[in-house]
C-alpha positions, 0 to 999 in steps of 0.5 A: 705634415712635417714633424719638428724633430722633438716633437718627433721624439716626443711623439714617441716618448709621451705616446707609450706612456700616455695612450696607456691612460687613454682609450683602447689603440688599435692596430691600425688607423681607423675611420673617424665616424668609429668610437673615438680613440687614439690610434697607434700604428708602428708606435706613433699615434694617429691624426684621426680626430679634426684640427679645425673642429677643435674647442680652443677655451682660456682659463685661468687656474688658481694657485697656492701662492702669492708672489706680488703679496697683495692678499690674494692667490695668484692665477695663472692663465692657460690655453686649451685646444682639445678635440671636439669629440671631448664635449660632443662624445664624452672622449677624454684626451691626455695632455700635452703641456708647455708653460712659459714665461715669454709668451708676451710683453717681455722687457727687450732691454733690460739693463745688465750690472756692469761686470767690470768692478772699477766702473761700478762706483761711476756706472752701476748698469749697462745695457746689453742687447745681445741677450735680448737678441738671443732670448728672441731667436730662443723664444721663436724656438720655445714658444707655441701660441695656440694655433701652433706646431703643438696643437696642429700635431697632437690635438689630430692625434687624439690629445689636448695641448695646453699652454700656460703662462708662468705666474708673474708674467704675460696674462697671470698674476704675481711677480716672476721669481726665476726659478723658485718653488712659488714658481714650481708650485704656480706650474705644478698648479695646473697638473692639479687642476687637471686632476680635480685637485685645484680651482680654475675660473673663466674670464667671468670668473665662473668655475670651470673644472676639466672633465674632458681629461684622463688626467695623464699629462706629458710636460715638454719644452726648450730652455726656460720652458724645459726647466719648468717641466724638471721643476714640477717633476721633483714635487712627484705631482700625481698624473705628470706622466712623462717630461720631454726637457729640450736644453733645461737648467737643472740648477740654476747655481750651476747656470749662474755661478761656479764654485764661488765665482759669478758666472754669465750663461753663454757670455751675456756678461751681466745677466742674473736672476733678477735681469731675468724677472725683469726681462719676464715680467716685462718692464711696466710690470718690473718698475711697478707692482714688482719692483720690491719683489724683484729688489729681493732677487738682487740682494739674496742672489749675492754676486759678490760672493757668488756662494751657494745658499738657501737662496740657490738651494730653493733653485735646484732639481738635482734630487730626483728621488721624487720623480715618478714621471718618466724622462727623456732629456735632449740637449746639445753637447755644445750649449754654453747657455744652458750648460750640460753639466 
């Protein structure tokens, strides 16, 4: 099988860290019908365990936050796929984790402010389809719905894959809050869960808890999806081993401001944290029960002085003090949407 080339590297970066808390390697593949493991040969593990046979399951996770304030704890949805020796042998997996706001039902127009200051008494919005354009291409690259290129390399290879959906978008609760700590915490939530320190419901709402994991987690992801692993790694959660960030924002100021002046990522003239809640949410979710929340993100993001405040300083990852994972960053020298700086 043809490896994606991050993926590659994540192979490799999440394999030294995480099979450490996995069973035993050994020098050389072995056959299936042997005790499970994960099995490494020249520093890469091996697909001994059947992708076909393995358990897919949806769960929902519950978080400390409420983003819509209608009373009650968001939930966040996940996927599981994992190998079936998980249930049938009492094999625990590591984790392979990406969480997203564009798993579905985005909002393909969402109108932009106008940037030119002389139409905005007689033309408050304009609608840009480049951004749309562009968010699609990156969420072809982004986004991995079980079965997909995560699973098919690493659930063979002896780890579960999760995917989850940030809290306000897709099939989760609440309301998106572009890049905030509720944000951080409704991902870091997960990590929990995945260690016995958090709640998880079926579709039935019966309690499911994860006892088919070593608890050891790898974070990887591009863009949106590779900020949120820079996002939960400065919490110093327990059992997020390893963070693969692929062209993450570290800062969401330095991504939409610039010492004072209001500044558009990669060219899409207009675009702010708040078109970026709309376009997650998804339009019937923006106009309706998030509407009030997203009206907030317009006033404190405040274009009109563009000046770095609480509002921006809830957005920032730049104090790694807290980081225990280790990190392996890959970006392009040459991304003026998400800016190396």
């Amino acid at each position: 099988m043809r490896r994606p080339p991050y993926l590659a590297l994540l192979g490799v970066g999440v394999s030294g860290v995480l099979v450490l808390s996995a069973a035993p390697a050994a020098a050389a593949p072995r056959p299936t019908a042997a005790a499970p493991g994960i099995v490494v040969s020249d520093g890469m593990p091996q697909p001994v365990f059947s992708l076909a046979d393995a358990i897919e399951e949806r769960v929902y996770v519950q978080t400390p936050v409420d983003t819509d304030h209608d009373g009650r704890l968001d939930r966040v949805a996940i996927d599981i796929s994992r190998p079936r020796e998980t249930a049938t042998e009492g094999f625990k997996v590591p984790v392979i984790f990406e969480h997203s706001p564009y798993r579905k039902d985005t909002w393909g127009d969402v109108p932009y402010p106008s940037v030119l200051v002389d139409e905005l008494p007689q033309n408050g919005v304009t609608r840009s389809g480049l951004r749309s354009l562009d968010m699609g291409v990156q969420r072809a690259e982004a986004k991995a719905n079980l079965p997909g290129s995560l699973d098919d390399y690493y659930v063979p290879r002896g780890y579960a894959v999760v995917l989850g959906q940030s809290v306000g978008t897709a099939d989760s609760d609440g309301c998106p809050t572009s890049g905030d700590q509720a944000e951080t915490l409704g991902t870091k939530a997960v990590i929990d869960w995945l260690n016995g320190r958090a709640k998880a419901f079926d579709a039935n709402g019966a309690p499911v808890t994860a006892d088919w994991t070593t608890g050891a987690v790898g974070m990887t992801g591009v863009s949106y999806n590779g900020t949120l692993p820079n996002q939960v790694a400065t919490t110093g959660v327990e059992g997020l081993r390893t963070i693969v960030p692929v062209s993450a924002i570290s800062s969401w100021y330095d991504y939409y401001r610039a010492n004072g002046l209001v500044v558009a990522p990669g060219t899409y003239q207009g675009e702010d944290t708040d078109v970026l809640a709309q376009f997650t949410a998804g339009r019937a979710r923006a106009e309706g029960r998030c509407a009030d929340e997203i009206a907030a993100l317009t006033a404190e993001q405040d274009r009109v002085t563009g000046d770095y405040s609480r509002f921006w300083a809830d957005r920032d990852y730049l104090d790694a003090r807290r980081v225990q994972a280790s990190v392996f960053v890959v970006h392009g020298l040459n991304d003026w949407n998400v800016k190396t700086e």
